[in-house]
C-alpha positions as CSV (number, residue, x, y, z in Angstrom):
1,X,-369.7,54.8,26.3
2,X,-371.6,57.3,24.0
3,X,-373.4,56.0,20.9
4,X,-371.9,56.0,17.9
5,X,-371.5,58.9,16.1
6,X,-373.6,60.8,18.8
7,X,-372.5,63.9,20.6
8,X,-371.7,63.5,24.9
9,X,-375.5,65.1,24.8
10,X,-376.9,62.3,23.1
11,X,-377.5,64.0,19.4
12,X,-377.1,62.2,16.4
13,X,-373.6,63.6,14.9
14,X,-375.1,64.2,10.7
15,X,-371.0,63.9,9.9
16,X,-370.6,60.5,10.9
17,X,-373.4,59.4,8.7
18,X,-374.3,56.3,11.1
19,X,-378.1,55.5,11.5
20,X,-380.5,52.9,13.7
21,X,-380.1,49.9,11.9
22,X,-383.5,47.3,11.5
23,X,-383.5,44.0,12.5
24,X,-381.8,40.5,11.6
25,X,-383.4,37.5,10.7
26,X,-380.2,35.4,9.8
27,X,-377.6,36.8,10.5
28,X,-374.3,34.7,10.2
29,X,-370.7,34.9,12.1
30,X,-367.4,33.3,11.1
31,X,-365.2,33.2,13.8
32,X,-360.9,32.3,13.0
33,X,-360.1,30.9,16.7
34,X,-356.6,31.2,15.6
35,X,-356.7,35.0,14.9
36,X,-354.8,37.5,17.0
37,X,-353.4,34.6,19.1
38,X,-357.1,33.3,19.7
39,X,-358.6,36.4,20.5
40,X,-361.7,35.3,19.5
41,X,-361.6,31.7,21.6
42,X,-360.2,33.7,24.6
43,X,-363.2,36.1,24.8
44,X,-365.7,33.4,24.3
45,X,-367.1,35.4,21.0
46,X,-368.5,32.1,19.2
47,X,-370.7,31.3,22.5
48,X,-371.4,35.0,23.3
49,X,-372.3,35.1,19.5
50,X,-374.9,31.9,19.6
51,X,-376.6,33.4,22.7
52,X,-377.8,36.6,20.7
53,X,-379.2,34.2,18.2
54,X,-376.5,34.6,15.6
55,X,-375.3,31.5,13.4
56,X,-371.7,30.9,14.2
57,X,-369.5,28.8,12.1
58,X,-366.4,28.1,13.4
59,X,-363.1,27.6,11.0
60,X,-360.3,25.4,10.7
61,X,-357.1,25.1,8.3
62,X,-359.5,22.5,6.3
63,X,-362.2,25.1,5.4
64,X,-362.6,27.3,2.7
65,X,-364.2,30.4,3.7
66,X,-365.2,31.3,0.4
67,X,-367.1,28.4,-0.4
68,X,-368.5,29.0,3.2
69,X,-369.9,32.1,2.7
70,X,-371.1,31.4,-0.8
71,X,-373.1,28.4,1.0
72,X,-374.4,31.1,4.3
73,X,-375.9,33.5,1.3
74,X,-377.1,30.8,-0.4
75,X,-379.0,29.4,2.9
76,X,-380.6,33.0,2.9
77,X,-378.1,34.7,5.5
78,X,-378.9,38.6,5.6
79,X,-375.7,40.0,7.6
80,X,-372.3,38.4,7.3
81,X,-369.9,39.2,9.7
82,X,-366.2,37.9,10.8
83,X,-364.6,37.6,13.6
84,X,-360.8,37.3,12.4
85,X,-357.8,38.9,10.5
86,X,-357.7,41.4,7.7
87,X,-357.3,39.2,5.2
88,X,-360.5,37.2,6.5
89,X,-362.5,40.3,6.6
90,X,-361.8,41.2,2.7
91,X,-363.2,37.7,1.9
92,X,-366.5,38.3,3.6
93,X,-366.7,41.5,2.9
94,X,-366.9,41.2,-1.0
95,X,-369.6,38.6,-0.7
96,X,-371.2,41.0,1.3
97,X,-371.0,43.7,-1.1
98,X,-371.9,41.4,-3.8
99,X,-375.3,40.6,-2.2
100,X,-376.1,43.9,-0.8
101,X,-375.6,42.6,2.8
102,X,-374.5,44.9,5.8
103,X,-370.9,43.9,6.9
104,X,-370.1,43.1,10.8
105,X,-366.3,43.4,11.8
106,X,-365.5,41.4,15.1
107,X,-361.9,42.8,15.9
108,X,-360.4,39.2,16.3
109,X,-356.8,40.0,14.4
110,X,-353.7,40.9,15.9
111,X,-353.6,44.4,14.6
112,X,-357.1,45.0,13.5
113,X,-356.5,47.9,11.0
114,X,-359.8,48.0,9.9
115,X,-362.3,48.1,12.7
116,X,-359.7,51.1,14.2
117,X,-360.7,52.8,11.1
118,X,-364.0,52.2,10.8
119,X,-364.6,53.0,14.6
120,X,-365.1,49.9,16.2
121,X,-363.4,49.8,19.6
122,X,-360.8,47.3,19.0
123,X,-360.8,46.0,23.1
124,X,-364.6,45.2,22.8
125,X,-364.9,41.9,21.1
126,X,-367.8,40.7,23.0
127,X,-369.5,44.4,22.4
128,X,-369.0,44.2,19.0
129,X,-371.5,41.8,18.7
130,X,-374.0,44.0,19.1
131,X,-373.5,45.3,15.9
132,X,-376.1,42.0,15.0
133,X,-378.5,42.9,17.5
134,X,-378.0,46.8,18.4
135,X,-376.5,48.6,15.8
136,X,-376.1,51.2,13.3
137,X,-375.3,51.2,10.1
138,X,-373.7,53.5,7.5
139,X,-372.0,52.4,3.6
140,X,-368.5,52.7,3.0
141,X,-365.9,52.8,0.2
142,X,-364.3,49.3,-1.0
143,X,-361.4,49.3,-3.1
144,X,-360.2,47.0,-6.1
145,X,-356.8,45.6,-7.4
146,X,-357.6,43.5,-10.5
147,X,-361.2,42.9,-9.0
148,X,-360.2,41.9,-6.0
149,X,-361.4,43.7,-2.9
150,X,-359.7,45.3,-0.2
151,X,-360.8,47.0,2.6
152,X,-356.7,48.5,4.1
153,X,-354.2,48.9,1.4
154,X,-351.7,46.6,-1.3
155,X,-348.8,47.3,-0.5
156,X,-345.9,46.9,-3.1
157,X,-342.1,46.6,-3.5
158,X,-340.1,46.3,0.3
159,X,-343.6,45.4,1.9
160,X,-344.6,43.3,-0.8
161,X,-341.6,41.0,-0.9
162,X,-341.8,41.1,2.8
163,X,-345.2,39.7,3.8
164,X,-343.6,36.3,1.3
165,X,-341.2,35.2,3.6
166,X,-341.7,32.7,6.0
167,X,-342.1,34.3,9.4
168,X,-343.7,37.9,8.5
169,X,-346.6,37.9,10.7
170,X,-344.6,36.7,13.8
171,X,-341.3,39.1,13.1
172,X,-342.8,41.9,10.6
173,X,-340.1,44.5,12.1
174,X,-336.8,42.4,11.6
175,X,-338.4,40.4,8.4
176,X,-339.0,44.1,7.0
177,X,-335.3,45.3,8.2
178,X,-334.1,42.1,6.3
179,X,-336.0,42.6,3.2
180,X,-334.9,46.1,2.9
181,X,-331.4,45.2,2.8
182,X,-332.0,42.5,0.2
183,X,-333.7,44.8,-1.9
184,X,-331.9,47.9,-1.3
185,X,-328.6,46.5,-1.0
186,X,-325.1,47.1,-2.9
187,X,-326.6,43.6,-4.8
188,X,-330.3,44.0,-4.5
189,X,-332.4,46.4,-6.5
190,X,-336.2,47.3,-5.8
191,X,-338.8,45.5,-8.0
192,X,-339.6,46.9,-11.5
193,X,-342.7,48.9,-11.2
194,X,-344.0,51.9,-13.1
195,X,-346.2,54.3,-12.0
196,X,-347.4,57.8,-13.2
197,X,-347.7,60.4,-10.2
198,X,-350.7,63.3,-10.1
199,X,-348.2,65.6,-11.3
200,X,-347.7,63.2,-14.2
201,X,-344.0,62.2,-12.5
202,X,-343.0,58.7,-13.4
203,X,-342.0,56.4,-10.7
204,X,-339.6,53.3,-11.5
205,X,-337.7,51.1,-9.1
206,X,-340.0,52.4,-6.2
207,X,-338.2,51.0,-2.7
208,X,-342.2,51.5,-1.7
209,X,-345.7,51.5,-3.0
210,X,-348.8,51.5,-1.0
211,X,-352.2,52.5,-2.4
212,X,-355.1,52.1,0.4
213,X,-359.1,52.4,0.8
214,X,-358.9,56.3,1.3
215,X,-355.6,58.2,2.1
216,X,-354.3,57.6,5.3
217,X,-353.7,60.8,7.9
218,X,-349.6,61.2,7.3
219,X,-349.2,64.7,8.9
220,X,-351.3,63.8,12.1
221,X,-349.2,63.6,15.3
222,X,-351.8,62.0,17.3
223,X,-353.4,59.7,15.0
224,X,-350.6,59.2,11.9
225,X,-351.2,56.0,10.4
226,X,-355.2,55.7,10.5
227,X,-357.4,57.0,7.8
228,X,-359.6,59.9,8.5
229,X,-362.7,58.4,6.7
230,X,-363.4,54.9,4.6
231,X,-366.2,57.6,2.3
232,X,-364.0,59.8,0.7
233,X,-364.2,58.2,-2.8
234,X,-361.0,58.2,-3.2
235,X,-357.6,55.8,-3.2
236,X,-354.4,56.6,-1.0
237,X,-351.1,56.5,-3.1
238,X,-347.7,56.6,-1.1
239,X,-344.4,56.2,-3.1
240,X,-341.0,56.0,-1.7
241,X,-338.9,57.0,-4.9
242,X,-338.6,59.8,-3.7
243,X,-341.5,60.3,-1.3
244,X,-344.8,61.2,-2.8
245,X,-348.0,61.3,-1.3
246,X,-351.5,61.6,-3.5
247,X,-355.0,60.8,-3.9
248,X,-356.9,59.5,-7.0
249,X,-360.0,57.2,-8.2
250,X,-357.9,55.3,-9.6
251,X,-354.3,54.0,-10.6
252,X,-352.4,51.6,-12.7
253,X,-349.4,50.6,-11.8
254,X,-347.4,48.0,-14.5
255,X,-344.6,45.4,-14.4
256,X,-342.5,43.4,-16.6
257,X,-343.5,39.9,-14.6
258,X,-346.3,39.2,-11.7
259,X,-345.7,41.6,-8.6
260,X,-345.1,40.5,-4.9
261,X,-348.2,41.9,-3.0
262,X,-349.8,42.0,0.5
263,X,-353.2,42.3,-0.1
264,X,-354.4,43.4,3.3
265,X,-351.5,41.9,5.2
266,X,-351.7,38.5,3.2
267,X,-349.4,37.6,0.4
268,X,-350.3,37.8,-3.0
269,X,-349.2,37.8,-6.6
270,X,-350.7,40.0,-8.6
271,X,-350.6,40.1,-13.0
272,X,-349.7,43.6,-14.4
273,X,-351.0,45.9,-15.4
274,X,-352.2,46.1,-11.6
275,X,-355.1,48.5,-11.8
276,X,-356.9,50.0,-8.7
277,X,-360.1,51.4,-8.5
278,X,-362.8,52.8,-5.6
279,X,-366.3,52.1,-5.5
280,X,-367.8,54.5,-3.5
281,X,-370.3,53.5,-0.8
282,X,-370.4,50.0,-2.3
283,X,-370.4,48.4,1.7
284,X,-373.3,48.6,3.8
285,X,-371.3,48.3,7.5
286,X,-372.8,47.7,10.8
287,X,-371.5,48.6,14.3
288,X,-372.6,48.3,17.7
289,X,-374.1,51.5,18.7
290,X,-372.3,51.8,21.1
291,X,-369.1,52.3,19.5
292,X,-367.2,55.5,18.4
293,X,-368.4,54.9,14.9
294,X,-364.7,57.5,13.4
295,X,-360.9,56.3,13.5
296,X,-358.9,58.3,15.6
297,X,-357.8,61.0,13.0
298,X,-361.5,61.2,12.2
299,X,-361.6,62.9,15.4
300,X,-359.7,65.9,13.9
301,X,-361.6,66.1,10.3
302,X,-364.8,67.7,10.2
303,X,-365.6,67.6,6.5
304,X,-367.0,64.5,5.5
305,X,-364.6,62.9,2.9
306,X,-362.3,65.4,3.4
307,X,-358.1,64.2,1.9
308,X,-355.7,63.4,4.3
309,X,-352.5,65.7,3.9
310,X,-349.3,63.7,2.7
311,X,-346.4,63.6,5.2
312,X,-344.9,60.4,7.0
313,X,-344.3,57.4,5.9
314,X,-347.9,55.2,6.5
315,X,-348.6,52.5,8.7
316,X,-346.9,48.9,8.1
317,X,-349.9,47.0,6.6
């Protein structure tokens, strides 16, 4: 497999913006076994991990990774990575962020969202490590929703009522279907948000919002659904009512009551006004070098930060 962000002749691609990446002295794994069905357990990551000299902590339903990761900077960690879900990664990744630490993704999940987008190969657990120990490293865009990081997308309204019910992550497709028809029904009626487009169109009753980390690639056969870049400097904004498609630095988006969210897959309520912002390279990110380093519709952009066109409906977070 070529390196990342290299050409087949072995060059350094400039547009990919990846570069060698220096050595570790503490560098500190948390590993979800229960992730992706126990991706992570099945692939041996934690002992693979420990073998390359890299601090592993395992969790369980008892832990808080928050208070875990506060105590692995405190203890003088300098790389935090996760081997796990979305939602785990948005954790780690703002203490990361915080402390001006490079980020590892492990692609433990069951969808992995992000490591497809930031060009980690998604079959590759073990590989992945090398990120600690081989690597290159580049900064990326994080995005905010009432200070809170996230690294895919909030998603709002059909989506955001949908990752609440009991059963979402098992049945998204019929929990979705169901939700629709609650909402959208003769006696249902989509959730009260307000939203001002970039043509200064108001949006209320949207069936759908989803604003993400850099637009996603809509009109992409090949690749819909992935984002061409995560250094654009610049938020995604999809609405359904009626369909819309835009990009911005930021957004507000307001509410008579608290708002049904899924914060990178996991549910969330959120206190209007819900405002979103980007912080530009604010991640320093790490991959193994021997990774494609671009998501699949990065393939087809050539201008660094270049805007995804609007088109189909996105990806289901």
């Amino acid at each position: 497999m070529s390196k990342a962000g290299a050409d087949p002749s072995g060059r350094r691609d400039p547009r990919r913006g990846w570069a060698p990446a220096g050595p570790l002295r503490h560098p500190v794994l948390f590993v979800n076994p229960a992730s992706g069905g126990g991706r992570a357990r099945r692939a041996g990551v934690a002992e693979q991990a420990g073998e390359r000299g890299i601090e592993v902590i395992v969790l369980s339903p008892d832990h808080s990774l928050t208070a875990l990761v506060r105590d692995a900077v405190a203890r003088g960690a300098d790389a935090l990575g996760v081997a796990g879900g979305d939602g785990s990664l948005g954790i780690v990744a703002a203490a990361a962020e915080a402390n001006g630490l490079p980020f590892v993704c492990i692609p433990a999940g069951t969808r992995n969202h992000f490591a497809l987008d930031l060009g980690v190969d998604r079959h590759d657990l073990v590989g992945a490590l090398d990120a600690f120990t081989d690597g290159v490293e580049r900064r990326i865009d994080v995005a905010q929703v009432n200070g809170r990081v996230f690294l895919n997308n909030v998603s709002l309204g059909i989506y955001g009522d949908a990752v609440q019910r009991p059963g979402y992550r098992e049945e998204k497709v019929r929990t979705l279907l169901e939700t629709a028809q609650t909402v959208l029904g003769p006696s249902g009626a989509a959730p009260e948000l307000h939203l001002v487009d970039d043509l200064g169109r108001e949006h209320s009753h949207p069936a759908v919002v989803l604003v993400s980390n850099n637009p996603y690639a809509l009109d992409l056969p090949l690749a819909a659904g992935t984002r061409p870049t995560l250094s654009g400097g610049r938020l995604g904004i999809v609405v359904l009512d009626p369909p819309r498609a835009w990009s911005a630095t930021d957004v507000e988006i307001d509410a008579p009551g608290p708002v049904h969210a899924g914060v990178d897959g996991e549910a969330v309520d959120l206190s209007p006004p819900l405002e979103f912002v980007i912080r530009p390279a604010a991640l320093r990110v790490r991959i193994s070098s021997r990774h494609p380093g671009v998501s699949p519709s990065g393939r087809f952009v050539t201008r660094p930060g270049a805007a995804a066109p609007p088109g189909r409906g996105p990806r289901r977070p």
